[in-house]
LOLOKOL-231060 format. One record per residue (C-alpha): x, y, z; residue in one letter. Coordinates in steps of 0.2 Angstrom, whole numbers, padded with zeros to 4 digits, always signed. Layout:
N
XYZA
...
***
This chain:
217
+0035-0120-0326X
+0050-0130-0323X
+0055-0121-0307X
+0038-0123-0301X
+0038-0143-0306X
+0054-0142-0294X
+0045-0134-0279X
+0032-0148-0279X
+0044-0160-0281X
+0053-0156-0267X
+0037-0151-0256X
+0032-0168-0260X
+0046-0178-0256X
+0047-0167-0238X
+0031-0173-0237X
+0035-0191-0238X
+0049-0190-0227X
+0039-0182-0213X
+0028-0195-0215X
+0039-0206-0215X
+0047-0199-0199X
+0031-0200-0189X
+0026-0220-0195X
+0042-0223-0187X
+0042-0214-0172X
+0024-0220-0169X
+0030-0238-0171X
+0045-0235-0161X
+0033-0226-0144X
+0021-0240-0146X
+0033-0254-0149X
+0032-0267-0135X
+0047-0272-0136X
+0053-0254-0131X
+0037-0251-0118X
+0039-0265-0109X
+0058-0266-0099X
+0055-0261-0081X
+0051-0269-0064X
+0032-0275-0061X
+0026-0281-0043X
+0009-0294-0043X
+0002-0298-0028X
-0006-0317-0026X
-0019-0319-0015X
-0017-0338-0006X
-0034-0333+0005X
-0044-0348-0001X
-0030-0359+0001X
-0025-0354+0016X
-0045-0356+0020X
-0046-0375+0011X
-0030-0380+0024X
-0036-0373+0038X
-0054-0378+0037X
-0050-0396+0035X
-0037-0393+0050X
-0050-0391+0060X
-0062-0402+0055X
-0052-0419+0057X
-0042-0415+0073X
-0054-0404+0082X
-0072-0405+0075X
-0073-0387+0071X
-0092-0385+0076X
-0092-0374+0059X
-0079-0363+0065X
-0070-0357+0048X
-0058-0350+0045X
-0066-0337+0031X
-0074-0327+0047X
-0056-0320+0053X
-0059-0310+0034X
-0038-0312+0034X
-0031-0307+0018X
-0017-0316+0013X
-0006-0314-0001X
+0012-0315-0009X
+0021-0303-0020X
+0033-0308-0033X
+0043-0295-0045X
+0045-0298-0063X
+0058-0286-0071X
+0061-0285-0090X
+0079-0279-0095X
+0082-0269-0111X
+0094-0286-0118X
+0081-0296-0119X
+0082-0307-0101X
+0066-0307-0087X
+0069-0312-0069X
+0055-0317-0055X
+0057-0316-0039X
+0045-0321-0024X
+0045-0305-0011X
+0052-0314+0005X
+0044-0302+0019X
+0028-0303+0012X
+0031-0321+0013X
+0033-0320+0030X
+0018-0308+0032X
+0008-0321+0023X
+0014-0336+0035X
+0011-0325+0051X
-0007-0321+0042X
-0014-0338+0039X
-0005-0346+0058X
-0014-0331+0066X
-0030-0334+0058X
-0031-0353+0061X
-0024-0348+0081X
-0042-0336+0082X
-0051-0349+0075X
-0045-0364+0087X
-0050-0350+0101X
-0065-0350+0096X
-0069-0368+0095X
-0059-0370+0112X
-0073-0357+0120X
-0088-0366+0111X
-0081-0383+0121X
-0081-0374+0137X
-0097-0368+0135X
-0101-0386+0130X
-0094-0392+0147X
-0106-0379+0155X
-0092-0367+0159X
-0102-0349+0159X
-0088-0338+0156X
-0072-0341+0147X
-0061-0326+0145X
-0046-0325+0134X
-0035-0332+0153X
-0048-0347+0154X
-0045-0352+0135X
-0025-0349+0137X
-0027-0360+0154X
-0036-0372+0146X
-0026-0373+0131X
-0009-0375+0140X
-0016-0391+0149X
-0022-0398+0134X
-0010-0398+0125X
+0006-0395+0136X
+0011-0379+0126X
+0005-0363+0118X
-0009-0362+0105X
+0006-0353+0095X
+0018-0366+0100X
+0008-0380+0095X
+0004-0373+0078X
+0022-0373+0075X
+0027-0391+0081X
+0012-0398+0074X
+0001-0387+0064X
-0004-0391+0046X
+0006-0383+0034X
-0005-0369+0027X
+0007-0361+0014X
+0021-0369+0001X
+0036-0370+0011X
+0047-0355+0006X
+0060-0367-0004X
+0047-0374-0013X
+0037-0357-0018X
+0055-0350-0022X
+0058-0369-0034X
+0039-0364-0043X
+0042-0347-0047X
+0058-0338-0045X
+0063-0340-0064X
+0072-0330-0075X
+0078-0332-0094X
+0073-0324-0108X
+0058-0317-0119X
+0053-0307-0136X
+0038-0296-0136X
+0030-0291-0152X
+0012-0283-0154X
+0002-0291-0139X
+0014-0305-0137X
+0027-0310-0126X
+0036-0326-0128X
+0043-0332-0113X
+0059-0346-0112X
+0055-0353-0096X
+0034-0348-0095X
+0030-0350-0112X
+0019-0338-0123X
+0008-0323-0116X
-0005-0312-0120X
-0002-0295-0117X
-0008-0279-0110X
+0003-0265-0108X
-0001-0247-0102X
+0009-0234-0090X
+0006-0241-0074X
-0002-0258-0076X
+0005-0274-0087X
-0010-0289-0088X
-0003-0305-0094X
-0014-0320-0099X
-0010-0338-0105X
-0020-0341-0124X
-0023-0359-0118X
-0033-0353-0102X
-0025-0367-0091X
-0020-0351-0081X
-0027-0336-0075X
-0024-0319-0080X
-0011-0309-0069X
-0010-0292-0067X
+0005-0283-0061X
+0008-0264-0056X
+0023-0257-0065X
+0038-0250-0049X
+0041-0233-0054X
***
C-alpha cells in the first residue's frame, strides 16, 4: 500500500511539473515581449496629399479647367523601418530612395497634368493639333524654361521636405510590450497586433490611424 501511495505521489508531482513546464513555455512562445524584436517596413501612402497640393497648384496659378491630379492614378508613398532590439530600444527610420521615388512620383504627375491643361489652352486658342513638340514649344516660351525645370525653381512643394519628414518621424528610444500593449518612450502607448509576418499598431485614443507594417525577414 505504501509503495503504491508513493507511485502516485511521484506520478502526480511529474504531473505537475510537466504542466508546469508547458504553462511556461506557452507563456514564454506567446510572450510579446519575446515575439516582437525584429525589423518591420510600413509603407505610407501621401497620394491624397500629394493630390490636395497639386490640385490647388493648378487651380490658382493656371485655372486647371478640372484637370486633377487623381487622373495620373500615381501611387505615392514612403517607407519607414521600425526595428525592435532584444534590450529594450526601437529605432524609426524614413527610407530615403523611396523618398526620392515619392518626390519624382508626385513632380511627374503634376508635369502630366500641367501638359494637359497646356494642350486644353491650345485647343482654346483654336490650334487643332498639339503634339507633345507643340506643348514642349509652347511651354519653353512661356515660361523661358522646361516644364521640369520650372517645377523645380517654382513649383509648390508637394511632399515634406526631407529634413523635415526625417525631424517627424525618424525616432528612437525605448519600449515595454506586454500582452497587446506596447509602451513607446517617444510615441507613447500602442495597441497591438502581432503575428509571423504582419505587426498592426493602433493609437487607443484614435487621434491616429492604425499602421500596419510587414515584418523584414
Amino acid at each position: 500500500m505504501k509503495k503504491f501511495i508513493l507511485s502516485l505521489f511521484l506520478i502526480l508531482t511529474l504531473l505537475s511539473l510537466f504542466a508546469a513546464g508547458a504553462l511556461v513555455y506557452i507563456h514564454h512562445a506567446t510572450d510579446l515581449a519575446v515575439k516582437l524584436p525584429g525589423k518591420y517596413q510600413a509603407s505610407v501612402s501621401y497620394t491624397d496629399s500629394v493630390i490636395t497640393a497639386g490640385d490647388a497648384y493648378l487651380a490658382e496659378a493656371f485655372m486647371g479647367d478640372n484637370v486633377s491630379l487623381a487622373d495620373e492614378e500615381a501611387n505615392i508613398s514612403i517607407q519607414y523601418t521600425l526595428t525592435f532590439a532584444e534590450d529594450g530600444t526601437y529605432d524609426q527610420q524614413v527610407d530615403e530612395a523611396s523618398y526620392e521615388e515619392a518626390k519624382k512620383k508626385a513632380y511627374s504627375a503634376l508635369e502630366q497634368a500641367l501638359t494637359k491643361v497646356i494642350q486644353l489652352r491650345l485647343s482654346a486658342a483654336g490650334k487643332m493639333t498639339h503634339t507633345d513638340e507643340d506643348v514642349k514649344e509652347t511651354t519653353e516660351t512661356l515660361l523661358g524654361m522646361t516644364l521640369p525645370e520650372y517645377l523645380e525653381k517654382c513649383g509648390p512643394q508637394l511632399l515634406p521636405s526631407w529634413e523635415d519628414i526625417c525631424a517627424a518621424y525618424n525616432i528612437s528610444g525605448t519600449y515595454t510590450a506586454e500582452r497587446n500593449s506596447l509602451q513607446l518612450s517617444e510615441q507613447g502607448l500602442r495597441q497591438i497586433l502581432l503575428d509571423e509576418d504582419t505587426l498592426v499598431l493602433t493609437d487607443p485614443s484614435g487621434a491616429e490611424p492604425a499602421q500596419v507594417y510587414t515584418r523584414l525577414h
